[in-house]
N, C-alpha and C positions, 0 to 999 in steps of 0.2 A: 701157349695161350697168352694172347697181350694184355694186357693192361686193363683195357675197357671191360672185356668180357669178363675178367677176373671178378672185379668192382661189380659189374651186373649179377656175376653169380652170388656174388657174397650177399647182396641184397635181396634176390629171393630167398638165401637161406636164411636170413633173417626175419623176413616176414611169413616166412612157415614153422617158424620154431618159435618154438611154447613162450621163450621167456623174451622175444622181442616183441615191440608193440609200438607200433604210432600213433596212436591213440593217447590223447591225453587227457588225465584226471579231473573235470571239476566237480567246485565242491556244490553239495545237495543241495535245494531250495529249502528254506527254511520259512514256517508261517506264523504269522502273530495275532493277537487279538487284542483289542484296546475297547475297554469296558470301565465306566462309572461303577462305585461301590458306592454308596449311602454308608454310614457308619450308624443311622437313626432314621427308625418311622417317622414317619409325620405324625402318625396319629388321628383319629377324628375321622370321617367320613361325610365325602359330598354328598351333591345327592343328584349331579348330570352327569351322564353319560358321553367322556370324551375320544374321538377318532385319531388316533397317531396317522398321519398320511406318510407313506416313504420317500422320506429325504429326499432334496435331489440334489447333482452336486458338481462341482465347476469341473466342467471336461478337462481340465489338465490333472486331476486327482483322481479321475475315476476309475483310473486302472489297480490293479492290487499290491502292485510293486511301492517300495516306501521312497517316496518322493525327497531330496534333501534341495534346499536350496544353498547354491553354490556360490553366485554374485548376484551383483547390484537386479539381474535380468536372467540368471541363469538357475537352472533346474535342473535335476540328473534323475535317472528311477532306478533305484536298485534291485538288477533281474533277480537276484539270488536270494533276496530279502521282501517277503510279500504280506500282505494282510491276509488272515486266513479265509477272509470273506471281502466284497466291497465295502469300502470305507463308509459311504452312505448307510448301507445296510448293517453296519455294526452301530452305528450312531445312534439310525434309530432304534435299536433295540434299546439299548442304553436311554435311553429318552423314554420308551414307551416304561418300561423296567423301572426306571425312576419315579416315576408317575403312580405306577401302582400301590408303590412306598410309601406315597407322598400323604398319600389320606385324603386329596385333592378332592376327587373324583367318584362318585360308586361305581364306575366300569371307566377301563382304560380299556380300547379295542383295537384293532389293526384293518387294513382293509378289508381283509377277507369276511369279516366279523358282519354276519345279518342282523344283528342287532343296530336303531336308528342313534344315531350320537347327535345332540344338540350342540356341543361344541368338538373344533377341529385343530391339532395341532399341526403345521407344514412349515419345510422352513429348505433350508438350503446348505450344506455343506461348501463353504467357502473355500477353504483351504487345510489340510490338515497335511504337515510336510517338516523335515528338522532344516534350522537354521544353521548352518554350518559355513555362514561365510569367513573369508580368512581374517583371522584377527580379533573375529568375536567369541562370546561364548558359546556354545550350542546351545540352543534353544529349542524344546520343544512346542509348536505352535498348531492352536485349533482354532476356526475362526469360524461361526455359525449364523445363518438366520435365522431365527423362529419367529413362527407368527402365532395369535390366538384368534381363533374365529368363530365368533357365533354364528351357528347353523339351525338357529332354532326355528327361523322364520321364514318366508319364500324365498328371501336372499340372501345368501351366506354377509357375513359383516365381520372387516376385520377390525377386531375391538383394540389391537395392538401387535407390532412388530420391533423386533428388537435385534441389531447385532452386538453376538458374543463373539470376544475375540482373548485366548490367554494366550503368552509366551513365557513359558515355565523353564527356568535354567535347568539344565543337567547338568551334571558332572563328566560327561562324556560323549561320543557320538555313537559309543556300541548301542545295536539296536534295542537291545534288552532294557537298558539305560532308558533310551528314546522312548519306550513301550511307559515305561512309569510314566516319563513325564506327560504324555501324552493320557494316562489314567486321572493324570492330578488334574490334569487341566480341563478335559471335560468333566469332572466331578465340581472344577469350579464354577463351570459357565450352568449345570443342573442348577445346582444349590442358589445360585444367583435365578436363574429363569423360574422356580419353584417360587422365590420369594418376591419374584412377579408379577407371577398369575396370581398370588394371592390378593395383587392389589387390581389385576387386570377383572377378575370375576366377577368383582363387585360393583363394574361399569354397568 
């Protein structure tokens, strides 16, 4: 038997028996959720009826995978590391959720909601992505539009808009890490946008 045929045989028996594999290991997808906490009601009770609209949000964040930015121009998305829902779609929960807290409002509602809301929150998911260029700190980064719109009359009117933008340091780039900072920081851009409409409602 020569040489080749030897080598070809060894290779079938390899790939017929139990303990060889060509196959290789990766590792499992792993999912995240990033959500505002309030640590306090607001307290008090509106008395309109506000519509959360659902986010919308810059085509290069809208996939679920966590976005890091790398250079000056450069962006990476981590397959294996994802948001357990769209970035948009967690946001606005986190928005609508804060609202209901806030004592703003008598109804905080969602689209689906047949109840009429006189005013309308919408805005836009700018950026939500970690900073990881070389040499800096990592930075956990949210960057938002929100608008407030009275809807009470035949034409909607926007009574105010506003960008929120944090970059909260971490101590790391594990994602877990990134997950806090990215807590902290929309809890900061709420707390500030609450203490907005407080001034916006009375336009």
């Amino acid at each position: 038997m020569n040489k080749k045929l030897r080598l070809l045989l060894g290779l079938v028996v390899c790939l017929v028996s139990a303990g060889c594999s060509l196959s290789k290991a990766y590792p499992a997808k792993r999912h995240y959720y990033v959500a505002a906490s309030r640590s306090l009601s607001g307290g008090g009770q509106g008395t309109e009826i506000v519509r959360v609209q659902p986010l919308a949000i810059a085509a290069a964040f809208k996939a679920k995978g966590l976005v890091s930015r790398v250079g000056e121009n450069e962006y990476v998305s981590d397959y294996y590391s994802e948001f357990f829902t769209a970035p948009n779609e967690m946001i606005t929960d986190s928005v609508s959720a804060w609202l209901r807290e806030s004592g703003l409002f008598r109804e905080v509602i969602g689209r689906s909601s047949t109840l009429t809301a006189s005013r309308v929150i919408e805005g836009t998911v700018d950026g939500i992505y970690a900073d990881v260029r070389s040499g800096a700190r990592p930075l956990a980064v949210i960057s938002l539009q929100l608008r407030y719109i009275n809807d009470s009359g035949g034409q909607p009117e926007v009574v105010a808009a506003k960008n929120y933008t944090r970059e909260v340091p971490v101590t790391s780039a594990d994602v877990a890490t990134l997950v806090d900072g990215w807590n902290g920081a929309l809890d900061s851009i709420l707390t500030e946008f609450e203490q907005d409409l407080g001034i916006w409602m009375d336009r």
